[in-house]
C-alpha positions as CSV (number, residue, x, y, z in Angstrom):
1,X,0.0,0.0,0.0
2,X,2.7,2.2,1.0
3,X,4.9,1.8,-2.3
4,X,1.0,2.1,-4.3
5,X,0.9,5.4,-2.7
6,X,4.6,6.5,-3.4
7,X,4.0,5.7,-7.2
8,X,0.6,7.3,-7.4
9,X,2.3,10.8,-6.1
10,X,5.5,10.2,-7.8
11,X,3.3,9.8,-11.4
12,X,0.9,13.0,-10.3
13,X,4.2,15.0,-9.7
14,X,5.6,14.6,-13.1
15,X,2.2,15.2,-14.7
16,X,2.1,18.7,-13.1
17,X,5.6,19.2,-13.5
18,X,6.0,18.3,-17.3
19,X,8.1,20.7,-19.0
20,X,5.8,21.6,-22.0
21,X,2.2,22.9,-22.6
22,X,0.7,23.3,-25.6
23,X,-2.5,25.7,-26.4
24,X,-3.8,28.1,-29.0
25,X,-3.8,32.3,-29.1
26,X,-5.8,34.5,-31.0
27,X,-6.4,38.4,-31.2
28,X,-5.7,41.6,-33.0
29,X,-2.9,43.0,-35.4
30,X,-2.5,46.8,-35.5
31,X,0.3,46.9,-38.4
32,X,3.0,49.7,-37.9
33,X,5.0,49.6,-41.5
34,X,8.0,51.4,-42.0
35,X,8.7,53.0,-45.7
36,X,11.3,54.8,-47.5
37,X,8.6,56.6,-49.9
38,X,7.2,59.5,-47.9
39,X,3.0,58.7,-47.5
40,X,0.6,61.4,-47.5
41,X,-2.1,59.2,-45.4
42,X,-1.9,55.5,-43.6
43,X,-5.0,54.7,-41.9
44,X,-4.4,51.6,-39.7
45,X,-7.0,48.9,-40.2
46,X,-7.1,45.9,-37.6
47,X,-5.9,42.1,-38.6
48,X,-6.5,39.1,-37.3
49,X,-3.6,36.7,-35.6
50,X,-4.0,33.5,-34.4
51,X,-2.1,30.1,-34.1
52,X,-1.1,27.3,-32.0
53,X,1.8,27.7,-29.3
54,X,3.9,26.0,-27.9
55,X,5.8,26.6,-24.3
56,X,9.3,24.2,-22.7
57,X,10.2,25.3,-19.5
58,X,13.4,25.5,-18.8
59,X,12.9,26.6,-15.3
60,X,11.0,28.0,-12.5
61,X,11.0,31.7,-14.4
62,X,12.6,30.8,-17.7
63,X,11.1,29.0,-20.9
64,X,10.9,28.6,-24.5
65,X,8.1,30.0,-26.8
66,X,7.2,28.9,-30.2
67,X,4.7,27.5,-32.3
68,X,3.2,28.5,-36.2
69,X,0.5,31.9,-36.2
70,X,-1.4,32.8,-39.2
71,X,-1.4,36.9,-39.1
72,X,-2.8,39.3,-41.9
73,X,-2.2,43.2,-41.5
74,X,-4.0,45.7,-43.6
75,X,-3.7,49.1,-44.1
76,X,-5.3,51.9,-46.3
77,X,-3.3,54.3,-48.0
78,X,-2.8,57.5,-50.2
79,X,0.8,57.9,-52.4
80,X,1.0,60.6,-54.9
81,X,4.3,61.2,-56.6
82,X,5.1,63.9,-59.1
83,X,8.0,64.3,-61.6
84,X,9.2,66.0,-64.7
85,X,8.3,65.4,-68.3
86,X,8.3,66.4,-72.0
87,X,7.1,65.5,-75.4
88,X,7.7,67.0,-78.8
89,X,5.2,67.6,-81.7
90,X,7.9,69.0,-84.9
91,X,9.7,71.4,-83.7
92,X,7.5,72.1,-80.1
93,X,8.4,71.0,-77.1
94,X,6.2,70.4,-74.3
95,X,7.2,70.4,-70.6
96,X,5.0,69.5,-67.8
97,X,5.0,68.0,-64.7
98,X,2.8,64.0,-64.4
99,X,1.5,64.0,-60.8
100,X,0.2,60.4,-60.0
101,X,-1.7,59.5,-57.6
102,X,-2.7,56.4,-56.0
103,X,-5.9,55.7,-53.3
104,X,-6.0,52.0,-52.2
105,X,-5.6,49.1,-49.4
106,X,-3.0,46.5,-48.6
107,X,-3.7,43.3,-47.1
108,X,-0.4,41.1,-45.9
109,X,-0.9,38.0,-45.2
110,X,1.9,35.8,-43.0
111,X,2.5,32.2,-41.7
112,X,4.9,33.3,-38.8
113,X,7.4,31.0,-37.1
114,X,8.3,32.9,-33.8
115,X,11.0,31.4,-31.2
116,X,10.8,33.2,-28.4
117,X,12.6,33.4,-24.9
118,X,10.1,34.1,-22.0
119,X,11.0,35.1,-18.2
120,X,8.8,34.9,-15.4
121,X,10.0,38.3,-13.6
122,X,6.8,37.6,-11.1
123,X,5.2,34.6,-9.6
124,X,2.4,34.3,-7.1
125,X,-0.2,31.4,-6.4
126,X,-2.2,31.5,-9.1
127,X,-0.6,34.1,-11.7
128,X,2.6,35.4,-13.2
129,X,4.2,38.1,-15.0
130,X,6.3,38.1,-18.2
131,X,8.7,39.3,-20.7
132,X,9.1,37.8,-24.1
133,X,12.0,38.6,-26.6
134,X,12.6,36.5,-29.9
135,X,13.1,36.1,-33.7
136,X,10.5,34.7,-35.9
137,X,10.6,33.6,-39.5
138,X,7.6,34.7,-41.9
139,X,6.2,33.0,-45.2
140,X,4.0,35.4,-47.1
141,X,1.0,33.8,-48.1
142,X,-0.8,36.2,-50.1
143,X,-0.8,39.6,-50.8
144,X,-4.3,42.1,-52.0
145,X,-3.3,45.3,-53.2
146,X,-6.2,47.2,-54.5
147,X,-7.7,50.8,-55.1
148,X,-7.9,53.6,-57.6
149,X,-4.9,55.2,-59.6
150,X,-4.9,59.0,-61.2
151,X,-2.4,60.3,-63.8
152,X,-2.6,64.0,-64.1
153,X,-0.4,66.4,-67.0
154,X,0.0,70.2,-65.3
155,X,1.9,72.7,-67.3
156,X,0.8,72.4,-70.6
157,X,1.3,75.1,-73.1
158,X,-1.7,74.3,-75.3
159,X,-4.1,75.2,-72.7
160,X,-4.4,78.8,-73.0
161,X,-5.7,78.1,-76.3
162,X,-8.9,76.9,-74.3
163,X,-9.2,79.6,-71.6
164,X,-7.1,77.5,-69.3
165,X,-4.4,78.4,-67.1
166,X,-1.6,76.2,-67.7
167,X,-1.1,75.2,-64.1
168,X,-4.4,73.5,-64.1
169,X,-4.2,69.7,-64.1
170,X,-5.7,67.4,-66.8
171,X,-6.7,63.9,-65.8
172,X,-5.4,62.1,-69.1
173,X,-6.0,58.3,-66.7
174,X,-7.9,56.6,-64.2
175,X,-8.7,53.1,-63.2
176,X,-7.6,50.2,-60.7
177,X,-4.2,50.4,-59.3
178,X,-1.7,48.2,-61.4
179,X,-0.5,44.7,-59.9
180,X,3.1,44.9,-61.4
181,X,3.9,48.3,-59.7
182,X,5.2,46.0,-56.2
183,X,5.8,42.8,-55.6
184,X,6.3,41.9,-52.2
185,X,9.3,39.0,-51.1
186,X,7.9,35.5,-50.1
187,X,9.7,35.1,-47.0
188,X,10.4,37.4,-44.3
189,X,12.4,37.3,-41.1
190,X,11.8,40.0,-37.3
191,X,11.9,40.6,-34.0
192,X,9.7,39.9,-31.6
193,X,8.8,41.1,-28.0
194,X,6.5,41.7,-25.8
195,X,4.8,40.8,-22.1
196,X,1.6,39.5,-20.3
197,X,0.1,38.1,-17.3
198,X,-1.1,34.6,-17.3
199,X,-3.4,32.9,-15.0
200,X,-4.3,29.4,-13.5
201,X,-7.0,28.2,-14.3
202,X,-8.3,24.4,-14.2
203,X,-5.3,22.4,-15.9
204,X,-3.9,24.7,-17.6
205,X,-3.1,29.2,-18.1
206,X,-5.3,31.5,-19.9
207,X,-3.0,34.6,-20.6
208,X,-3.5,38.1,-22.0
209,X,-0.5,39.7,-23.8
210,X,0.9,42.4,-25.9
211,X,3.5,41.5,-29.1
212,X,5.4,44.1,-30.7
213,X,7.6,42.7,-34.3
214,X,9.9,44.9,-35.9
215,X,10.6,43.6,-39.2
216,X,14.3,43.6,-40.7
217,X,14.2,42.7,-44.1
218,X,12.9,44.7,-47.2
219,X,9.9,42.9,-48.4
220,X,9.8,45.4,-51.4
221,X,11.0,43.0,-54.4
222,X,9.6,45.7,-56.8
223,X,10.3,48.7,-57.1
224,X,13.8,48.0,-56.3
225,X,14.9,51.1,-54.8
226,X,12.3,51.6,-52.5
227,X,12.3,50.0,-49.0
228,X,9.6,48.9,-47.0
229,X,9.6,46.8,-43.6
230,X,6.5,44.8,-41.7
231,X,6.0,45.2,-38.4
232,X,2.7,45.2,-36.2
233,X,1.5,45.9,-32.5
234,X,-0.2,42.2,-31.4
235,X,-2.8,42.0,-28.5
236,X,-3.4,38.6,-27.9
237,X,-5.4,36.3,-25.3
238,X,-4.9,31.8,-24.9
239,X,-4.6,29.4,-23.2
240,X,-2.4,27.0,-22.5
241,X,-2.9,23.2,-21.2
């Protein structure tokens, strides 16, 4: 009876001692790009993230995060850009300036590898404190790009003829914005960190957290000399069993 009850308490100690949990996490994306090309409005617009994690303690206050999160971050935005131009008719030449203009939304869409070390600054009973810090790997799994484009001529010298000034603008083009203008890398690679409290409850934790990830790689494959980064503000809520 004795050695029964030794055994019985020996297997319910390693049950609630095992080094891993596993558990899912869901919540919002606020995405915080960073761009080379100057933007003349970015309105934030919330994503979803959400995934499966996976925690191996290493310790009392130290472990290892991971697991695979879907994550899309959208954004609307408004780019114009304006440069010089010219065309000649005989022996005319006409100067102006092409001001483009382009109205539209983005929609990123990752599968997002994050490893991730978490310590346990605070423990009591039935809660705990934290600090993550990590890298993550990112797979792009598609990408919308949509919206309006306008191509406007300013400065030409043929408008007087018609009682214009030839500062006004002429829309000479409009229609949907053009898929070839970017093209965005497949895979990306960040930083990750962040905090939370989690709580006991039943078997397992149910935690609330907050994810900041810093992208460092340019996803911009097209236009070439234009840079842009990911990145995104995460608040997230799980549990872990």
């Amino acid at each position: 009876m004795r050695t029964f009850l030794l055994t019985a308490a020996a297997c319910a100690f390693a049950q609630n001692a095992r080094p891993w949990s596993i558990g899912v996490q869901v919540g919002l994306n606020i995405p915080a790009y960073r761009s080379s090309t100057p933007v003349d409005k970015a309105v934030v617009l919330p994503g979803f993230t959400g995934g499966v994690g996976l925690q191996y303690a290493l310790s009392d206050r130290w472990a290892i995060v991971s697991g695979i999160y879907f994550s899309q971050r959208n954004s609307a935005y408004l780019v114009r850009e304006s440069y010089p131009d010219d065309t000649t008719i005989g022996n005319i030449r006409d100067e102006y300036t092409v001001h483009i203009s382009n109205d539209g939304r983005l929609e990123l869409a990752h599968l997002e590898l994050p490893l991730l070390l978490q310590w346990s600054f605070m423990r009591m009973e039935h809660s705990r404190s934290y600090f993550l810090m990590g890298v993550h790997g990112g797979y792009r799994l598609f990408t919308r790009n949509y919206g309006q484009t306008q191509v406007a001529l300013e400065g030409l010298d043929f408008l007087p003829l018609f009682g214009f000034s030839p500062q006004t603008r002429v829309i000479v083009a409009e229609g949907a914005i053009e898929h070839g203008r970017v093209e965005f890398r497949q895979s990306d690679l960040g930083v990750w960190f962040g905090g939370g409290n989690a709580y006991r409850m039943g078997r397992g934790e149910m935690s609330f957290e907050m994810r900041a990830f810093t992208g460092l790689v340019n996803i911009f494959r097209v236009p070439s000399g234009q840079r842009f980064y990911n990145g995104s503000v995460m608040f997230m809520t799980g549990y872990h069993f």
